[in-house]
Legacy VTK file of the C-alpha trace (Angstrom):
# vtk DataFile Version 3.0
C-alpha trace
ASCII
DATASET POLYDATA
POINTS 87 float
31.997 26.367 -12.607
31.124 23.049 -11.186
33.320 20.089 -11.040
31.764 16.787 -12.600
30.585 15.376 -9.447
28.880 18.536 -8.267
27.196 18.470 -11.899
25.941 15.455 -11.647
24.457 16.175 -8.136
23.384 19.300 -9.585
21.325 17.296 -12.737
20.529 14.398 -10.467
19.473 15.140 -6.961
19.023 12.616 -4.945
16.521 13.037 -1.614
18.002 10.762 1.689
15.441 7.868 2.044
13.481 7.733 5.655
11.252 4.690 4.674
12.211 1.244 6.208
15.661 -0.064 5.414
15.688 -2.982 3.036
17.824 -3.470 -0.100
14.469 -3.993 -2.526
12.882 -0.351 -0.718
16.657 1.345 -1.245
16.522 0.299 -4.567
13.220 0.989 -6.031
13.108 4.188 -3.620
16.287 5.257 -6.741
13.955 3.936 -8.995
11.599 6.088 -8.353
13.223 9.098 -7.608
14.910 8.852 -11.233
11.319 8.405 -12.723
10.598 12.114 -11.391
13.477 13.546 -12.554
13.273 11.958 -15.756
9.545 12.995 -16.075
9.901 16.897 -15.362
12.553 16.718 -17.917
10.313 15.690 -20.111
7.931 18.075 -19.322
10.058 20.426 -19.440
10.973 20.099 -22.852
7.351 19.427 -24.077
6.614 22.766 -22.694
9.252 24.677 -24.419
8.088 23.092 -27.693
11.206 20.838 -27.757
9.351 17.742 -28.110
5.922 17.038 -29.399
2.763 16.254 -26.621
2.663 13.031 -28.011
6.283 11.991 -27.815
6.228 13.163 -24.160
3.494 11.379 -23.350
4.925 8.090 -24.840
8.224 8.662 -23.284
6.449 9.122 -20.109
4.400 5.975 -20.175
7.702 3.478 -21.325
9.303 5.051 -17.966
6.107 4.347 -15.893
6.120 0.934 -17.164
9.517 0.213 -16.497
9.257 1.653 -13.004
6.346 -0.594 -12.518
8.051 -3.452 -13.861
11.040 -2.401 -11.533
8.552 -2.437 -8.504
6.880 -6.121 -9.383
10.581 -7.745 -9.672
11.490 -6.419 -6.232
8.310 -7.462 -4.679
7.641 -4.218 -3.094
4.361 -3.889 -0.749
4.001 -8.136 -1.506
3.932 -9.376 2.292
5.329 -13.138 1.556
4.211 -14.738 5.108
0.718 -12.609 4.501
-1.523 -15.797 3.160
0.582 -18.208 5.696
-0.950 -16.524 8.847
-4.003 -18.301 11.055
-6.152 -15.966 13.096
LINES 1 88
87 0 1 2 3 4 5 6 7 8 9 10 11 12 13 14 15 16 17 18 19 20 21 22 23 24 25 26 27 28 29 30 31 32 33 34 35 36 37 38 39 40 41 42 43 44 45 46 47 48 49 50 51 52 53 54 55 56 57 58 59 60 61 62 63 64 65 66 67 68 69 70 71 72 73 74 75 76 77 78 79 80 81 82 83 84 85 86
């Protein structure tokens, strides 16, 4: 039987991040990784008949645009010192 923190790896899995180290990419990389696990959930129960198409796909598109929303407030792939730059 597992213990509650192997569970919760077990429901939750979390990949080790390889992308450049910055607090906004560390975050938002757990953003994202959530949003998949959340989604094949969801598709998971739509496919067993648990949940309607509909309701799935609504579910699905409140978690995209929170993830989005997620991604805007921590400025990922802005470059701040981009428009600053003479060439």
């Amino acid at each position: 039987m597992l213990d509650g923190e192997d569970k919760e790896d077990f429901l939750y899995p979390h990949s080790r991040y390889y992308g450049q180290v910055k607090p906004e990419n560390l975050v938002f990389n757990a953003n994202l990784q959530e949003f998949a696990q959340l989604v094949s959930y969801i598709c998971n129960l739509e496919t067993s008949g648990k949940i309607p198409p509909q309701d799935a796909y609504n579910q699905i598109k409140a978690l995209w645009k929170a993830l989005k929303s997620s991604k805007e407030e921590l400025g990922i792939g802005k470059e701040p010192f981009q428009g600053n730059a003479e060439n």
